[in-house]
VOKOL-62826 format. One line per 5 residues: number of its first residue (from 0); their letters; for each residue x, y, z of C-alpha. Coordinates in steps of 0.25 Angstrom, whole numbers, padded with zeros to 4 digits. Layout:
N
NUM = a = X,Y,Z; ...
***
This chain:
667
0 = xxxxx = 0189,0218,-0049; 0184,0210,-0061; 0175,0198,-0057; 0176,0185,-0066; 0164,0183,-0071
5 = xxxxx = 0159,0166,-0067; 0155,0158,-0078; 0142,0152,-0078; 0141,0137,-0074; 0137,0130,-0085
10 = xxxxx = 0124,0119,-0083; 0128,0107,-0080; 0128,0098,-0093; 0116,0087,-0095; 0122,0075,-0097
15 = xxxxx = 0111,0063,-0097; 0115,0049,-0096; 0106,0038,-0102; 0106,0024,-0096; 0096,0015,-0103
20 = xxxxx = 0090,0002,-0095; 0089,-0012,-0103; 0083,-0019,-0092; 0086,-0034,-0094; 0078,-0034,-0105
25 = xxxxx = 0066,-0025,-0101; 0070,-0014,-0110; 0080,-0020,-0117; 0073,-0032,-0124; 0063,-0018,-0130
30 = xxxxx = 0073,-0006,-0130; 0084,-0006,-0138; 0094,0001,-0127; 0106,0000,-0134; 0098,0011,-0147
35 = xxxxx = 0093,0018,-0133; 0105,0019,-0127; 0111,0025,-0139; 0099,0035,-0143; 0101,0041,-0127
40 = xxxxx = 0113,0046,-0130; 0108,0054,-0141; 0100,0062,-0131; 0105,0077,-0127; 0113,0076,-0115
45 = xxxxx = 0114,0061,-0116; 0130,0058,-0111; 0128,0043,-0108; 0120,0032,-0111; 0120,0019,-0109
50 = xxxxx = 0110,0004,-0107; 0112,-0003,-0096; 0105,-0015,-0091; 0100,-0013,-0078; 0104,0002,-0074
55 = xxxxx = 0097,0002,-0061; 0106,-0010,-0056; 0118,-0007,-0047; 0125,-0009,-0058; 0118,0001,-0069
60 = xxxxx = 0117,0011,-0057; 0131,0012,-0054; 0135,0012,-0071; 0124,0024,-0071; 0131,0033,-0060
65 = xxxxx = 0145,0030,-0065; 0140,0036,-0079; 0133,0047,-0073; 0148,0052,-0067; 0156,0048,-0077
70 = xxxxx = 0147,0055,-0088; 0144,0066,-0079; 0128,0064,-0082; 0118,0073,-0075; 0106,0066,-0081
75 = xxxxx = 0102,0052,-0080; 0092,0046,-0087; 0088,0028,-0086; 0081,0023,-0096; 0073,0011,-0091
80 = xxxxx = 0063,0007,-0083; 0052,0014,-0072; 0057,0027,-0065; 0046,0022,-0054; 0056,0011,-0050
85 = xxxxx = 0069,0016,-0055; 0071,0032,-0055; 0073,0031,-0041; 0086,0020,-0041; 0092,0027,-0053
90 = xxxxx = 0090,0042,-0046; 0098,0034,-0034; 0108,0032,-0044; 0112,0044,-0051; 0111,0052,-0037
95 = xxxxx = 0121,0041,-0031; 0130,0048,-0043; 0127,0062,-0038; 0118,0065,-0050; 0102,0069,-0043
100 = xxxxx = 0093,0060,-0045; 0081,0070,-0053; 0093,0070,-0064; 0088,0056,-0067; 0077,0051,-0078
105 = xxxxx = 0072,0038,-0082; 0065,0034,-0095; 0057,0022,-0094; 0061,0013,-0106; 0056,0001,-0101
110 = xxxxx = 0041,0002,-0095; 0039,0014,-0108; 0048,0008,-0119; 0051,-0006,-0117; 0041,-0014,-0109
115 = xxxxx = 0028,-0007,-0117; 0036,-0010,-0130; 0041,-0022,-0130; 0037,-0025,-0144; 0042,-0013,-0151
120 = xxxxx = 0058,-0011,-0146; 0060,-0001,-0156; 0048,0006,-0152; 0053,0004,-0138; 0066,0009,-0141
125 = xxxxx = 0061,0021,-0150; 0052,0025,-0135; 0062,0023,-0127; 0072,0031,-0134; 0062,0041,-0132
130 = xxxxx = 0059,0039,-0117; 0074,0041,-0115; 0074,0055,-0124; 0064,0059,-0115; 0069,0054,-0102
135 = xxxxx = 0086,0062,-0107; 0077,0075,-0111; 0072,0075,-0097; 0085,0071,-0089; 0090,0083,-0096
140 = xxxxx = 0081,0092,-0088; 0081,0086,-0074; 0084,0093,-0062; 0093,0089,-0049; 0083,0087,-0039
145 = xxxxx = 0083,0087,-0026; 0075,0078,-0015; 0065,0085,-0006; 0068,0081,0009; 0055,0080,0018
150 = xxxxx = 0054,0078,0034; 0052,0064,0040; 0041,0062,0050; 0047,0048,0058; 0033,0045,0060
155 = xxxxx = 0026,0034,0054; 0012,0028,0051; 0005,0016,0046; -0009,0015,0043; -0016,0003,0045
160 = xxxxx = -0013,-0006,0058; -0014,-0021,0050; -0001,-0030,0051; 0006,-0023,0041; 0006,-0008,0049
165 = xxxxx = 0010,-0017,0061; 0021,-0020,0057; 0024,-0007,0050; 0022,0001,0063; 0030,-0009,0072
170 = xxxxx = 0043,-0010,0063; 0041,0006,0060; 0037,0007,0076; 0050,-0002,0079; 0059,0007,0068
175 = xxxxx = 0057,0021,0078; 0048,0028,0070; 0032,0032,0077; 0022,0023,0071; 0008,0026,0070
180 = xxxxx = -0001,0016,0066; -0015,0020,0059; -0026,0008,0061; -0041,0009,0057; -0047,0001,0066
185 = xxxxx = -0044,-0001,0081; -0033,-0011,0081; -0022,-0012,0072; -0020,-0027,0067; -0026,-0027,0055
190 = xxxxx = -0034,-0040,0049; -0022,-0047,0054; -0027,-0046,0067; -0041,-0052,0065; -0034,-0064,0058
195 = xxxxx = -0032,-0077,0066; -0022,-0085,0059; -0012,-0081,0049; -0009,-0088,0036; 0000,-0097,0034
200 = xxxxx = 0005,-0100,0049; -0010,-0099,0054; -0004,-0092,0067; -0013,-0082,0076; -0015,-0069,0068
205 = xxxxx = -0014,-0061,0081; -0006,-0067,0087; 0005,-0062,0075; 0000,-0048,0075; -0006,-0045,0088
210 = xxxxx = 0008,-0045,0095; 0013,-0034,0083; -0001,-0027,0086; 0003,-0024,0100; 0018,-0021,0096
215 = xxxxx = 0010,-0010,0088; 0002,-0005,0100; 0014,-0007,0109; 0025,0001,0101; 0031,0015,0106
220 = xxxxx = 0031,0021,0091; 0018,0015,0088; 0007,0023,0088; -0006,0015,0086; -0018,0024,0078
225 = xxxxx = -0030,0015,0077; -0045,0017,0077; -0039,0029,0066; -0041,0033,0053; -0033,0042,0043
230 = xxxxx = -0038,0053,0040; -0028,0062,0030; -0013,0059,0025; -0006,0071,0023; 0009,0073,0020
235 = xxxxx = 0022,0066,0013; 0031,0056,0017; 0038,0060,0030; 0025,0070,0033; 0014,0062,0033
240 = xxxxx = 0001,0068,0042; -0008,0060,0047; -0022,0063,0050; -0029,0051,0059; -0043,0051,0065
245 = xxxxx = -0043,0042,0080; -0055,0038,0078; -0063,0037,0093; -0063,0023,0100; -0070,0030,0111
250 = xxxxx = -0060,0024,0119; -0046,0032,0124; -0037,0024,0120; -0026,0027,0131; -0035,0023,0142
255 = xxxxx = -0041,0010,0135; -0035,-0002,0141; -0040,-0011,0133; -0046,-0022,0145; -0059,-0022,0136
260 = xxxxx = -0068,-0018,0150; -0075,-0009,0141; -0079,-0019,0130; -0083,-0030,0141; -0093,-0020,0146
265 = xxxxx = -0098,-0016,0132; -0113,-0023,0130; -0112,-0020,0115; -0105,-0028,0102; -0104,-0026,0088
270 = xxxxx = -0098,-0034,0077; -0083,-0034,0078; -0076,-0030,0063; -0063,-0038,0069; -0072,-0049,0068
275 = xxxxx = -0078,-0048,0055; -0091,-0043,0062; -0094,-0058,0067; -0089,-0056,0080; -0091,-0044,0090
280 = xxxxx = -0085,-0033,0099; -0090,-0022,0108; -0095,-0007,0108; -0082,-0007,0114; -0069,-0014,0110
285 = xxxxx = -0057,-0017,0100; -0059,-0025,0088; -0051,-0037,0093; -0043,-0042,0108; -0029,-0039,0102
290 = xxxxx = -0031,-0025,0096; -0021,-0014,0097; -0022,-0003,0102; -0032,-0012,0112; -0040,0000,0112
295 = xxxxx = -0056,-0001,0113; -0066,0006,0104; -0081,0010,0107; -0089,0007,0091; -0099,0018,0096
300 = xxxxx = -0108,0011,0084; -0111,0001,0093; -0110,0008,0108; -0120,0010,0116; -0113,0020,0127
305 = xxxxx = -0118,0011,0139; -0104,0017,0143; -0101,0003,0148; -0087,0003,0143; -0086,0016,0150
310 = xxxxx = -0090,0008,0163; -0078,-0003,0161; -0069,0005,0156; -0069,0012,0171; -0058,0021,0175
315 = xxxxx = -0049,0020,0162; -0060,0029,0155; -0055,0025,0142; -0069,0027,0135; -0072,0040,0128
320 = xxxxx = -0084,0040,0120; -0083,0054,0116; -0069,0052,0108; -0068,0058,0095; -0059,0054,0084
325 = xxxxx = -0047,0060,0082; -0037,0067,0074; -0023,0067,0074; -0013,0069,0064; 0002,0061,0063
330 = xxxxx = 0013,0064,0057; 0022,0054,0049; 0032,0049,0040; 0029,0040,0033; 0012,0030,0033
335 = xxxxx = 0012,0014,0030; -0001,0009,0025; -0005,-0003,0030; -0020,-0003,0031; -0023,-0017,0026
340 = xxxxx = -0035,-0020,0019; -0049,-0024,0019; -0059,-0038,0016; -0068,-0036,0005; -0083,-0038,0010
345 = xxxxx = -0089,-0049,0000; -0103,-0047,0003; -0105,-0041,-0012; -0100,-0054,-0018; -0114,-0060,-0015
350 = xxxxx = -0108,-0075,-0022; -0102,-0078,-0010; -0113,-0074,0001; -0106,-0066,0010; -0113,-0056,0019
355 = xxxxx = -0126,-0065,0014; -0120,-0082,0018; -0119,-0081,0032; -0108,-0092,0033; -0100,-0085,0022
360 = xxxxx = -0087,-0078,0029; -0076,-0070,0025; -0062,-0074,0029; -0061,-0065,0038; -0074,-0069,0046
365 = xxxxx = -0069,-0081,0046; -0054,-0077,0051; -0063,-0072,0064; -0071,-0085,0065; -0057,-0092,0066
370 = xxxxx = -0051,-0083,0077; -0051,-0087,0091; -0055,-0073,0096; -0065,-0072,0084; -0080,-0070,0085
375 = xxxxx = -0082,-0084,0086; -0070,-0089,0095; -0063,-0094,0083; -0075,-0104,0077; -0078,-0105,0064
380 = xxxxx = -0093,-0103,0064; -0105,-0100,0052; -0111,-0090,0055; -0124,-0096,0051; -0125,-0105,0062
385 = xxxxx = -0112,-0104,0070; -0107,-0119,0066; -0093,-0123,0061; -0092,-0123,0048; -0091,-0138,0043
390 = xxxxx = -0085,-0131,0028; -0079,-0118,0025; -0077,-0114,0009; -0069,-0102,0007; -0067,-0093,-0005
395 = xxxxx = -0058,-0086,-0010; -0055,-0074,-0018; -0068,-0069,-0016; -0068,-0053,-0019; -0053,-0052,-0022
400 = xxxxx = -0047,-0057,-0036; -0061,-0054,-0042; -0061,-0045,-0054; -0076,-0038,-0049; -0071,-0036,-0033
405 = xxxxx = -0055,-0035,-0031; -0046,-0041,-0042; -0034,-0045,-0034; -0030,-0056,-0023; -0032,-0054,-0010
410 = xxxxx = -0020,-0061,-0008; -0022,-0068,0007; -0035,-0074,0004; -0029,-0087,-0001; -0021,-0090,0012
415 = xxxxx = -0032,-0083,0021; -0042,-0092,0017; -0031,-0105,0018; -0029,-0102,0034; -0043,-0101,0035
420 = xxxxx = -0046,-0115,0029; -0032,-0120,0035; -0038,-0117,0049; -0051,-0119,0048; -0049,-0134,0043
425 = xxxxx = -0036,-0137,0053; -0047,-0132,0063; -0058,-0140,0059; -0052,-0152,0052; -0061,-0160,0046
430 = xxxxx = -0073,-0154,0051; -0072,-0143,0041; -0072,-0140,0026; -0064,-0130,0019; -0066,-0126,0004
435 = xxxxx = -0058,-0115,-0001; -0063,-0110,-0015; -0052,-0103,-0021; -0046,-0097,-0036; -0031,-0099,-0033
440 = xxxxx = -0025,-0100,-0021; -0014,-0091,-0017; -0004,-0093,-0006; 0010,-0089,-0011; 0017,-0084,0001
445 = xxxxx = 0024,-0091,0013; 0018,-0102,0017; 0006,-0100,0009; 0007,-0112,-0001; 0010,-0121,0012
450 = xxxxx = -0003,-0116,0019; -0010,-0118,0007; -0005,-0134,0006; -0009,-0134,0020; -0023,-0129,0018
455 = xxxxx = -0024,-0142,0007; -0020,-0152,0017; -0027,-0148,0026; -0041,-0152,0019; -0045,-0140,0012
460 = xxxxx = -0051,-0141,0000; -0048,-0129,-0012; -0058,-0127,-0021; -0052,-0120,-0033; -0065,-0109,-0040
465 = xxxxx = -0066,-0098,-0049; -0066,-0083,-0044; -0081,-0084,-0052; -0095,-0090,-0048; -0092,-0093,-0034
470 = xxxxx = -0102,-0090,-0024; -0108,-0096,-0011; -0124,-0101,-0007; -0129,-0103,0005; -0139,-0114,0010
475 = xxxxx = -0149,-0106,0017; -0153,-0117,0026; -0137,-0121,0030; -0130,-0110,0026; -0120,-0117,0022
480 = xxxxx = -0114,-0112,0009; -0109,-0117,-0005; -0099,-0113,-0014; -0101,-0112,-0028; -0088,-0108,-0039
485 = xxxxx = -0082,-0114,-0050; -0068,-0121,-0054; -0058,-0116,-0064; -0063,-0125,-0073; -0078,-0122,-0072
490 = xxxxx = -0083,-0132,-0063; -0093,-0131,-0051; -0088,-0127,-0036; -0099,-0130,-0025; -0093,-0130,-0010
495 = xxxxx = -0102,-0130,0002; -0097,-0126,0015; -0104,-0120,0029; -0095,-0107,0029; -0087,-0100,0015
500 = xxxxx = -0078,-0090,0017; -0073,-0079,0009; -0059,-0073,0006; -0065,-0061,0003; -0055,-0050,-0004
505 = xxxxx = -0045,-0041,0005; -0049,-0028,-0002; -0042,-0013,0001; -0044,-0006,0014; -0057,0003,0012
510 = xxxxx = -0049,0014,0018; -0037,0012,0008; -0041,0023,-0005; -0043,0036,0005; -0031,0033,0013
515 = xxxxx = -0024,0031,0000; -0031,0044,-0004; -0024,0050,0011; -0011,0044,0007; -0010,0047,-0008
520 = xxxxx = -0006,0033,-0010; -0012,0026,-0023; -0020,0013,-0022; -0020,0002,-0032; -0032,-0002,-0040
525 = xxxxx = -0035,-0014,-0031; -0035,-0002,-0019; -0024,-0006,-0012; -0014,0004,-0010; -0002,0005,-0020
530 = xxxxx = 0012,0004,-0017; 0023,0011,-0024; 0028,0001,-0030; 0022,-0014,-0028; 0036,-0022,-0030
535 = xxxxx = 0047,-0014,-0024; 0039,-0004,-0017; 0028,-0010,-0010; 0026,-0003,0002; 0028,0011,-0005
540 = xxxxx = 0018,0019,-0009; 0019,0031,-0018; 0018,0041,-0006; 0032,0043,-0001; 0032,0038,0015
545 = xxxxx = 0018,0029,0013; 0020,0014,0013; 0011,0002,0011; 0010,-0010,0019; 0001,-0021,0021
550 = xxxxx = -0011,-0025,0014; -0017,-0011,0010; -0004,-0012,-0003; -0011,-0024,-0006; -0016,-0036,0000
555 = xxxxx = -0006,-0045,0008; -0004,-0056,0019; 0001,-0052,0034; 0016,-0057,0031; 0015,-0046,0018
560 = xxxxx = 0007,-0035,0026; 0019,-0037,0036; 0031,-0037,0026; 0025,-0024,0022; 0023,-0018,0033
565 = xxxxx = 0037,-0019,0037; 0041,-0015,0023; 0032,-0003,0024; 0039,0000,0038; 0052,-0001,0032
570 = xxxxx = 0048,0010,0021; 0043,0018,0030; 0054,0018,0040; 0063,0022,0027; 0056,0035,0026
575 = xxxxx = 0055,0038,0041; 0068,0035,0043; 0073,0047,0037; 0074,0061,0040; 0069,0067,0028
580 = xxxxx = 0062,0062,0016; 0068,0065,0003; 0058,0067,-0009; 0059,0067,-0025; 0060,0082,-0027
585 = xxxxx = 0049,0078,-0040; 0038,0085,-0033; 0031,0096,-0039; 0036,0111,-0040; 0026,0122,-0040
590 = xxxxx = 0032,0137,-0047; 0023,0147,-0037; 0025,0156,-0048; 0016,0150,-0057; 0005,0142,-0046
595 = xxxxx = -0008,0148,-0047; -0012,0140,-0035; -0024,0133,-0044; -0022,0122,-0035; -0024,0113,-0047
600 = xxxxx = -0010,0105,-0043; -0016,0104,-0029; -0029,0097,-0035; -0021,0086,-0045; -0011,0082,-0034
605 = xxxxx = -0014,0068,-0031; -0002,0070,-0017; -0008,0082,-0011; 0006,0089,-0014; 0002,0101,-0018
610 = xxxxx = -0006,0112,-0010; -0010,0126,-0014; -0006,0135,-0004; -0005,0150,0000; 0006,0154,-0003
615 = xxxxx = 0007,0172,0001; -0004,0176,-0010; -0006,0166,-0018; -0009,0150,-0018; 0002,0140,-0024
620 = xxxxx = 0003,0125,-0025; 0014,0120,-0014; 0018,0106,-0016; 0021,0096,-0004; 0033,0090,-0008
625 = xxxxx = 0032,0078,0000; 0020,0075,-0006; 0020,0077,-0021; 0024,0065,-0030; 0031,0072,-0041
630 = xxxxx = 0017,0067,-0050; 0019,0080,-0059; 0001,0082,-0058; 0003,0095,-0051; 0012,0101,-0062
635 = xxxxx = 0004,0095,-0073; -0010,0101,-0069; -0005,0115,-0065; -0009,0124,-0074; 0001,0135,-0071
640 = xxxxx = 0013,0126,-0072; 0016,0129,-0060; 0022,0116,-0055; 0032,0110,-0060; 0040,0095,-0057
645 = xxxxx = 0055,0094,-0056; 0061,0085,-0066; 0045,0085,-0072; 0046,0097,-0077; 0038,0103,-0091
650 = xxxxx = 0053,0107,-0098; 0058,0091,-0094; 0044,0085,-0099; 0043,0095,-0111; 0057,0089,-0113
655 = xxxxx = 0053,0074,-0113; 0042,0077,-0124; 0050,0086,-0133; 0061,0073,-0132; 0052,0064,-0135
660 = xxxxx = 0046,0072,-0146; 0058,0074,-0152; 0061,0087,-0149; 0071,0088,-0140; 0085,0093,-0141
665 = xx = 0094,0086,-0150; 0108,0078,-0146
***
């Protein structure tokens, strides 16, 4: 029997297709895409090309998969704009005409070529000619790919307990998936909850948040954290481990009924930081009534061990003074940030006499003074002599859009300091004066420009100053205060008032950097924390599975903070909500053949993806797939060339430089 010998299958040929972007007039009005369009086709294994408009359109998608089959292409390569925005919609497109994804290169023309060029189009055209070469002499060597699946954890946590990780847990809670909610201090609510009246409507604060509060406590899938700290971050999107320290309330939670016995009993106060330090609390209590989780807490800085609380406390034995802090670890899905932000201490900026002018406040001392269950009882009082102001001057900007402290706006100052001088003058009338000495008054959302025109009738005069030369005095006698700055045009400012308050700068939370450093999550140069993409992805960060929400992205009002919690919700549910989550296979590939184990990948890896392991009798980099980034550092710093990127690989780059030199192959 004679067998027929099987002929071999012969590779499948390269057949690239060139679609060139004009872009309205971003890169036409530069480029010259009709010469372009021509020059690719002179490329090897260029079968089509052809300019079009607007080829991420519906309408440039579907003519780019209709080529692809009708020219039977295996490669595709776009020439036009930023892969960070577009690779991902036109790696949709070819897949949606059976052709992988990884098969597809874009050359950016119009950020490298056209918008950097402008004045030189035949130099612009000459450069992206060769961005394409480059781009079609890499297509050539792509590889079919396929996406890597890992397990999802339906678990979820938020960290930070302000308005916007309320409303993220709640609608997450509300959605079926377990929530644990991470809060610093002993109640979650955030500044919110320390507020009295929200701007523009000037209705109760708590009174909105407090009924959401409890909802939190309240909820079945909701599992409330507080009095906790994180202490390490560990795994990928879908594998998150987290390691939290309860730290000791020398109080057991599951027997405290919250009836306050104990703090009534308790002989000793200390200034309460809910109230600005102005007001007090006991050894033993919560930082405000309408806390949740309504769980006390002994400071033991201040406690004396009279074991009075012990004595009221009685049969519920809630009191333990001999907890510990604790450590436990969860496992999760997918984390929200939502941890707000601080208030800058102005103490430094000695012009304006805070921490040295007794009757010098900031506006959140002064929110205090105007709550009814404040320190005062809701009375706005110097704290001089404990009289009613008879003028209050208020300044604005004061640490933020300055140059030497933080450059940009706080953004709710403007309006935060309007309700302040709204209220104080529909309370007092006539009997008071308000000044507010400002730069430019900012009040562009909803309502804003109508609570500013309210503020005007209503008898409050705007003093319009320089950021420069202002600074305040005090009459040692009096102490009352003046308030010295000058007008645009040069001129003099004096104002003399009982009372000035600051809106001193919302600043970054102190803890922001090293959990940014946990999450291996960028912050900005302002030290807020970045998100992906500010426009279209403003909730994402770069972190597969980690989302933003609230002030700690950037500085923002409640009705912002909310939005984003929910938005930050409904990102994270889009993650949880699948079994599996599927990741770029561009993650870093390590031939153990050649891995010497110098661990010189593991110290440049700014994910933490790579670990050298024992592996039988020797030690070799493994890689973490869910973590690694695809950044390529790894296989650049490894000095046995060891690891290697797909579709980054040293023959595809070795081809884009002999391209661009000229020396590639020939058509």
């Amino acid at each position: 029997m004679v067998r027929k010998e099987r002929k071999k299958r012969e590779p499948r040929k390269v057949r690239i297709g060139v679609f060139v972007c004009q872009c309205g007039s971003n890169i036409s009005s530069v480029i010259d895409v009709e010469d372009l369009t021509t020059y690719a086709k002179t490329l090897p294994n260029v079968v089509h090309a052809e300019n079009m408009n607007y080829p991420c359109s519906r309408q440039g998608q579907e003519e780019i998969k209709d080529a692809i089959k009708k020219k039977n292409l295996t490669r595709v390569v776009v020439a036009g704009c930023s892969p960070r925005l577009y690779e991902p919609t036109f790696q949709r497109c070819v897949s949606q005409a059976d052709l992988n994804p990884w098969l597809f290169e874009m050359a950016n023309i119009r950020e490298f070529s056209s918008w950097c060029h402008p004045s030189t189009p035949k130099e612009a055209t000459e450069k992206a000619k060769e961005t394409v070469r480059m781009a079609v002499a890499k297509a050539k060597l792509l590889e079919p790919l396929q996406p890597i699946e890992l397990p999802m954890t339906k678990k979820v946590m938020i960290i930070g307990g302000g308005i916007a990780g309320i409303n993220a847990a709640l609608d997450l809670a509300d959605m079926g998936y377990k929530v644990y909610v991470v809060e610093k201090t002993e109640s979650i609510g955030g500044y919110m909850a320390l507020l009295d009246k929200t701007f523009p409507t000037l209705d109760c604060s708590i009174c909105i948040e407090g009924p959401k509060m409890v909802d939190v406590g309240r909820h079945p899938n909701i599992e409330i954290l507080s009095f906790a700290d994180i202490l390490k971050v560990e795994g990928y999107v879908g594998n998150f481990k987290v390691k939290i320290r309860k730290n000791p309330r020398y109080v057991i939670a599951k027997n405290c009924t919250g009836c306050g016995e104990c703090r009534d009993a308790c002989p000793i106060e200390y200034p309460n930081p809910s109230d600005m330090n102005m007001g007090v609390r006991k050894a033993i209590s919560v930082p405000f009534d309408q806390a949740v989780p309504l769980i006390y807490t002994i400071n033991r800085d201040y406690c004396i061990e009279c074991y009075k609380c012990v004595d009221a406390c009685g049969a519920r034995e809630a009191i333990n003074f001999d907890q510990k802090p604790e450590e436990i670890e969860v496992n999760v899905g997918a984390i929200v940030v939502s941890v707000g932000y601080d208030m800058y201490n102005p103490e430094d900026m000695e012009n304006y006499g805070y921490g040295k002018y007794s009757n010098v406040f900031t506006a959140l001392e002064l929110e205090r003074l105007l709550l009814a269950a404040g320190p005062t009882g809701g009375k706005v009082i110097r704290a001089s002599d404990g009289q009613k102001p008879h003028s209050v001057a208020f300044i604005q900007c004061v640490g933020s859009r300055d140059v030497n402290k933080y450059e940009y706006c706080s953004g709710f100052c403007c309006m935060y300091t309007l309700k302040h001088a709204v209220m104080l003058k529909e309370k007092y009338k006539d009997a008071i004066q308000i000044y507010v000495l400002y730069t430019d008054m900012r009040s562009g959302f909803k309502g804003y420009e109508e609570f500013f025109n309210r503020a005007q009738k209503a008898g409050i005069n705007f003093v319009r100053v320089k950021l420069e030369n202002r600074r305040v005095t005090e009459d040692p006698e009096t102490k009352n205060l003046t308030v010295y700055g000058e007008t645009e045009d040069g001129k003099p400012v004096e104002v003399e008032a009982d009372m000035v308050v600051l809106a001193n700068a919302a600043i970054p939370r102190n803890t922001a950097l090293g959990l940014a450093e946990m999450l291996g999550i960028p912050v900005g140069k302002d030290g807020f924390f970045k998100e992906c993409q500010p426009k279209i992805r403003p909730t994402d960060t770069e972190i597969p599975g980690i989302f933003l929400a609230g002030a700690c992205g950037g500085l923002k009002d409640i009705p912002y903070s909310v939005s984003q919690g929910s938005a930050a919700a409904a990102q994270a549910a889009s993650v949880l909500g699948r079994e599996s989550w599927a990741v770029e296979p561009i993650v870093a590939r390590v031939n153990e053949d050649l891995c010497s184990g110098c661990r010189v990948c593991e110290s440049v890896c700014g994910y933490h993806a790579i670990n050298v392991e024992k592996m039988g009798d020797k030690e070799l980099a493994k890689v973490a797939e869910g973590l690694c980034r695809g950044c390529g550092i790894c296989s650049s710093a490894c000095p046995m060339d060891a690891i290697s990127m797909p579709n980054y690989t040293d023959t595809q780059v070795v081809a884009q430089v002999r391209a661009v030199l000229g020396r590639g192959e020939k058509s």
